[in-house]
TORKELUM-55720 format. One record per residue: z, x, y of N, C-alpha, C in turn. Coordinates in steps of 0.1 Angstrom, whole numbers, plus 5000, padded with zeros to 4 digits. Layout:
N
ZXYZXYZXY
...
***
This chain:
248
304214203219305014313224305214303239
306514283244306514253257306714433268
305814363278305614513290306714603293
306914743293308314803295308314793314
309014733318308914793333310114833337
310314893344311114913354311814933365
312814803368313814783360313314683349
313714713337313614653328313314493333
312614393327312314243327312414233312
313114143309313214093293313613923294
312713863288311313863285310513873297
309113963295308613993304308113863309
307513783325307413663329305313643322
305713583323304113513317303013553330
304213523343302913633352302313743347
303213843345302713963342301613953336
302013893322301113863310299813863315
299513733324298713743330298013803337
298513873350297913943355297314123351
297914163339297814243330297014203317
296114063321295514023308294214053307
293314053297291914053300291214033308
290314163311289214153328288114133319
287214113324285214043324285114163322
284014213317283114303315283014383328
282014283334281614263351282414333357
282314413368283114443378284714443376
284814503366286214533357287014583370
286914703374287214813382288114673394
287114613404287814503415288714453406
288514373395289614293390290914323391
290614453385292014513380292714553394
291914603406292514593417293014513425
292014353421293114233424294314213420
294214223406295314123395296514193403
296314343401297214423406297814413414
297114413428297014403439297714243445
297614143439297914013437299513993431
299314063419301214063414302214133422
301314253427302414313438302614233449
301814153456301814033472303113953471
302913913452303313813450304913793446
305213943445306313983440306713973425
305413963417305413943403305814133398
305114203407305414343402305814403414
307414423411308214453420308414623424
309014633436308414813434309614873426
308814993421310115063410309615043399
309014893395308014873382307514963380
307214983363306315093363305714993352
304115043351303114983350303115053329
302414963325302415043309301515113308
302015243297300915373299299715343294
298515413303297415423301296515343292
296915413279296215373269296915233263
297815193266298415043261297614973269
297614953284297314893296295714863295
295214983296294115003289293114903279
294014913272293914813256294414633264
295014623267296014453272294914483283
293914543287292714513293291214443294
291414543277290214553273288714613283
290014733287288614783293288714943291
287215043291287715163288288515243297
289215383292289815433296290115443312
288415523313288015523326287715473336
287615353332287615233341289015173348
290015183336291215133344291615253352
291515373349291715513359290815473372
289915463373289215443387290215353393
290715203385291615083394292515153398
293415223390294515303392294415403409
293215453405292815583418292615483429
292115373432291915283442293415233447
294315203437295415163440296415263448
296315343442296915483444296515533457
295215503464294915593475294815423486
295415343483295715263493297215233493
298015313485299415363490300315253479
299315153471300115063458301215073451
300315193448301015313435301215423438
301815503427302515613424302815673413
301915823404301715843396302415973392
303915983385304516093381304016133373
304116313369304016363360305016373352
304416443340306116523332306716393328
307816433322308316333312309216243320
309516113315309515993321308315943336
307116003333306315963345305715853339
304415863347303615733344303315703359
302715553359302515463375303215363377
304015413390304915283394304415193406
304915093410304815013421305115053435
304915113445305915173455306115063465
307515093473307914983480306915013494
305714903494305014933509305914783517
305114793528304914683538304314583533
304314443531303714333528302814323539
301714333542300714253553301114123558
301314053571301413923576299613883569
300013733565298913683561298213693572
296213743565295713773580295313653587
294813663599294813593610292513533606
292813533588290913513591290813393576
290313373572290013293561291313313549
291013093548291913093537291813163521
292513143513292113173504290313133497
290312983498289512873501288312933503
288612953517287512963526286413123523
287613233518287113343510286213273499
286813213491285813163479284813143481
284713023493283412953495282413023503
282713133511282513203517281013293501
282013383496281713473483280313383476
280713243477280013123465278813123472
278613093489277213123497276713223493
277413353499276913533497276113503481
276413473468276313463463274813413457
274813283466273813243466272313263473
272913323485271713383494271613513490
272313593491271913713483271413703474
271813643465271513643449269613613448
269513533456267813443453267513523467
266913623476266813733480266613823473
267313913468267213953454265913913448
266413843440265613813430264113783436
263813733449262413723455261713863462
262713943471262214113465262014173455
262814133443261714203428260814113427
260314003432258813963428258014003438
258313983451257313973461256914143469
258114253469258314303475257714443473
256814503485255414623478256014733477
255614823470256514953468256915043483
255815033495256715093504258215003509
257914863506259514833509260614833499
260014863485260814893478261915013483
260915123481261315273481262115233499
261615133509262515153523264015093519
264115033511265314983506266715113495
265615203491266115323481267015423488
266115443501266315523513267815443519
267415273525268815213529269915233522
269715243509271015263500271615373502
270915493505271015653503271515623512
271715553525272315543537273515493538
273815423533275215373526276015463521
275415513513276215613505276715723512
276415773522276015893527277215883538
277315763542278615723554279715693547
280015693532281515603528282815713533
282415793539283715823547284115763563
283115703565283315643578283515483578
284515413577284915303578283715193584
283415193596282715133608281015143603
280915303600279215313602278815243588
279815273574279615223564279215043564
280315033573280114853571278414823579
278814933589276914903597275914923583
275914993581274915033570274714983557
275814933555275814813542275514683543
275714623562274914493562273714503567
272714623570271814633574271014673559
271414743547271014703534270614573531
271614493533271214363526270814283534
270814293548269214233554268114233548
268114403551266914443542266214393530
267114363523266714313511266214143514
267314093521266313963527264913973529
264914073540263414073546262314183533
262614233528262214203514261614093500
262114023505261913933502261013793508
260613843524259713783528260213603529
261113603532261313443539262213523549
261813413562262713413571264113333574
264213233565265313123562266613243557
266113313545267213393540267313553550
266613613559266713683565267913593576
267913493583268713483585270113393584
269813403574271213363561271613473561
270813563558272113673551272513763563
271913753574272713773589273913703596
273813613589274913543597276013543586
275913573573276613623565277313753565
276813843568276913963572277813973584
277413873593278213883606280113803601
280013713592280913693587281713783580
281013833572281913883560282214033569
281814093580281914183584283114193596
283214043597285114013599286414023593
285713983580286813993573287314153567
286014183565286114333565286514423574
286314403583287514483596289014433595
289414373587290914353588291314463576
290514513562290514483552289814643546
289414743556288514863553288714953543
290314913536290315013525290015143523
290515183514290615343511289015393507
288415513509287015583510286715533498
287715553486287315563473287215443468
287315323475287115183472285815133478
285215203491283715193493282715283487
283315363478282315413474282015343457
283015263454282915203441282215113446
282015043456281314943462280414973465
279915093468277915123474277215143457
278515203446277915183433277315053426
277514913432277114823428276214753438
275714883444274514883450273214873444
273614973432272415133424271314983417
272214863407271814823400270814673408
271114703418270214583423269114643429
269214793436267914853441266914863427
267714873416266714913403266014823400
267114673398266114593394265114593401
265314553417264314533425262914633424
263414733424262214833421261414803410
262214743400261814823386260814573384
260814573398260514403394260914343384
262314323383262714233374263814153380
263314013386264113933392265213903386
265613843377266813833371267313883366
267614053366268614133366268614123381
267714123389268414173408269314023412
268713953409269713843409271113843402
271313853392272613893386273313993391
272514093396273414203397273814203415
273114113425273714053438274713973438
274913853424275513833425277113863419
277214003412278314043411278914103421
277714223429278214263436278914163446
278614013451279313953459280513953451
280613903440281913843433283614003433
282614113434283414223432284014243445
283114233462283714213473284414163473
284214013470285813943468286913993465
286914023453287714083443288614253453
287914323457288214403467289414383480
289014213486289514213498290414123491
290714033480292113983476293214093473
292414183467293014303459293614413470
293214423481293914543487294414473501
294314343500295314253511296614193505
296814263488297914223482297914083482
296414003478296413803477297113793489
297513843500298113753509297213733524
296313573518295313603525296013473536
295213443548295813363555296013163550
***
């Protein structure tokens, strides 16, 4: 069944198809802010489009309800979209500003970038749920509460979110990855000042916080490892997603 947009496309392009196709389980929510986020850069979803309702979109997702509503609310409050009521509504495309590609990492260089984070975070993680004693557990519970507590503030949030996952380095008791994930941090905290996004997009982001302080707590390395490394994979997924893919 091909997508209704508006203005009409017949046959809809295989982009669409695409980018409107099946998300991961994983960090559903970023995806769908990329794909999205990515077809609009790209001019695959033009403004005026209007996106298919809810529960179709939804379904050519495969994700629930409320999950693609959260993409939608992220898109929406970074000025993407646009959500009529009443009859003939729905979510359309709005005509913004294309971003000049930024002046910071290639596409590339994002990946490879995400692939490190990835890795040092990831095995950090996983060495604070084995090694790491309950007062640094619980000082890490507290770091997170701290994150959470600033997602209205652009600046303090980013302070407090790479001073989290220091933490969790030094948690983990090597000093190799304490300062890995510092100079990571001092990276990725460039690219994130180009890139701060709407409140409601860092606070979906301190939520894939929750599942890595648990494992860690709860000592089970390989869930905190898996779940560091989504959380990197979802950042990504964030800064392609609301730079409209048009990275430098």
């Amino acid at each position: 069944m091909a997508l209704e947009l508006v203005p009409p496309l017949a046959p809809a392009p295989l982009a669409i198809e695409v980018a409107l196709g099946p998300a991961r389980p994983e960090g559903a929510v970023e995806q769908i802010v990329r794909r999205i986020g990515e077809a609009i850069g790209a001019g695959i979803l033009e403004p005026g489009a209007q996106l298919p309702p809810e529960a179709e979109l939804a379904a050519r997702l495969e994700v629930a309800p409320m999950t693609l509503r959260q993409a939608l609310a992220v898109l929406r409050s970074a000025g993407f979209i646009e959500t009529r009521r009443g009859r003939g509504g729905g979510s359309f495309v709005r005509a913004v500003t294309l971003p000049r590609p930024v002046a910071g990492p290639s596409a590339a260089a994002l990946r490879d970038l995400t692939d490190w984070r990835a890795a040092v975070s990831g095995a950090a993680a996983e060495l604070a749920a084995e090694r790491a004693p309950a007062s640094e557990r619980e000082a890490l519970r507290l770091a997170a509460a701290v994150v959470e507590s600033v997602v209205d503030d652009a600046a303090a949030y980013r302070r407090a979110d790479a001073r989290l996952h220091v933490a969790i380095a030094e948690a983990a008791g090597s000093r190799r990855l304490v300062a890995a994930e510092t100079q990571l941090q001092a990276e990725l905290g460039e690219i994130l000042a180009l890139v701060p996004g709407p409140e409601l997009a860092r606070a979906m982001s301190q939520a894939g916080h929750a599942p890595i302080i648990e494992a860690i707590s709860s000592g089970l390395p390989g869930d905190a490892r898996a779940a560091a490394e989504r959380h990197a994979e979802s950042t990504h997924d964030w800064v392609v997603g609301l730079l409209l893919g048009r990275l430098g």
